[in-house]
N, C-alpha and C positions, 0 to 999 in steps of 0.2 A: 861190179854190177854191169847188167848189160843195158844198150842204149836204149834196149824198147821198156828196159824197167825202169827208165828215168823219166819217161814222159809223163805229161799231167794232162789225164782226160779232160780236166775241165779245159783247160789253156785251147781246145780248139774250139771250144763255141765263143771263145771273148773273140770281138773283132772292136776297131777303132771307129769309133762316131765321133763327128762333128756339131756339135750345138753352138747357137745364140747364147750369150752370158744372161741372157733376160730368161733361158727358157731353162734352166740348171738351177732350181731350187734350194733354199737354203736347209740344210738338216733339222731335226724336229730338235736336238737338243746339241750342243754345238760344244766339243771336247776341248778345244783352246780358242783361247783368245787373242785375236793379231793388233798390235796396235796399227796404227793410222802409219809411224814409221816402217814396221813391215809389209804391211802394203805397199806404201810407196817405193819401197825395195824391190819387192817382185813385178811391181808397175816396171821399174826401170828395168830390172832382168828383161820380161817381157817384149820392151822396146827393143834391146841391144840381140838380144836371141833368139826371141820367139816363146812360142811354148811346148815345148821337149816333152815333160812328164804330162802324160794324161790326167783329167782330173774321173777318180771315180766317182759315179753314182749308181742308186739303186734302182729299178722298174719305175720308179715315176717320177724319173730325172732329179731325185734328192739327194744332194754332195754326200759322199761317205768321206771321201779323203780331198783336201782339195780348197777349200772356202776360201781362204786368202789369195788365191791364184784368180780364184771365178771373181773375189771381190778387187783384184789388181786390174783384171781384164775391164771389167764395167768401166775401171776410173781412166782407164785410157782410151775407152770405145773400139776398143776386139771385136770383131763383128762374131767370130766364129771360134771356137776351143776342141782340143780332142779331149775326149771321154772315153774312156771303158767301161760297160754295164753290168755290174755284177748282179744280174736279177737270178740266178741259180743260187745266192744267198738269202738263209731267213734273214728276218731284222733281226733277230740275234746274234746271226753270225757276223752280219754288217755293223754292228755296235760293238762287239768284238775287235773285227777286224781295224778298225776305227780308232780303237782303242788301245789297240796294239803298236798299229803305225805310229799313233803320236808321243805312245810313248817310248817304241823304240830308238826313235832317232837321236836320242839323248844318251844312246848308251856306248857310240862308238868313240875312238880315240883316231886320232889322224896319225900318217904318217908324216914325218919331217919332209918339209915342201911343199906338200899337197896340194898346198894356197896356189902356188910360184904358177905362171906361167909359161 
């Protein structure tokens, strides 16, 4: 294939925003459940890293991917988070897509070490 056939039209209207954890919504109906431990998990990622992965949301600032991060941020006082807006998706595709990530992440196997430093 060639490289102009690999590109994805959408991929150049996302850009990177920053929001207030107060101002990123919680989703209308919430695909997992974080306990209080993994929060306080990603609370401490967040201290020692920062925050790498963006959290998505949709046109009116409501988590698609993300809640335990926006709710790790609030508990440590984050003033600020990046976000990518996927407002070019219906709420379909965003329940979807939602619903896909979370339950992808359960399907891969590690390589030996991975962990290791």
């Amino acid at each position: 294939m060639r490289r102009d056939q690999l590109d994805c039209p959408i991929m150049e209207n996302i850009k990177l925003e920053f929001l207030a954890p107060g101002e990123i919504k919680p989703r209308i109906r919430a695909y997992r459940k974080h306990s209080p431990k993994q929060v306080d998990l990603i609370a401490r990622s967040l201290k020692e890293r920062g925050c790498i992965e963006p959290v998505l949301v949709d046109s009116q600032n409501r988590i698609v991917c993300g809640e335990a991060v926006v709710a790790a941020a609030g508990q440590i006082g984050l003033n600020r988070l990046p976000v990518v807006r996927a407002g070019h998706l219906s709420d379909d595709q965003l329940r979807a897509y939602a619903v896909a990530a979370n339950r992808l992440m359960y399907l891969p196997t590690y390589t030996r070490g991975a962990s290791r430093s």
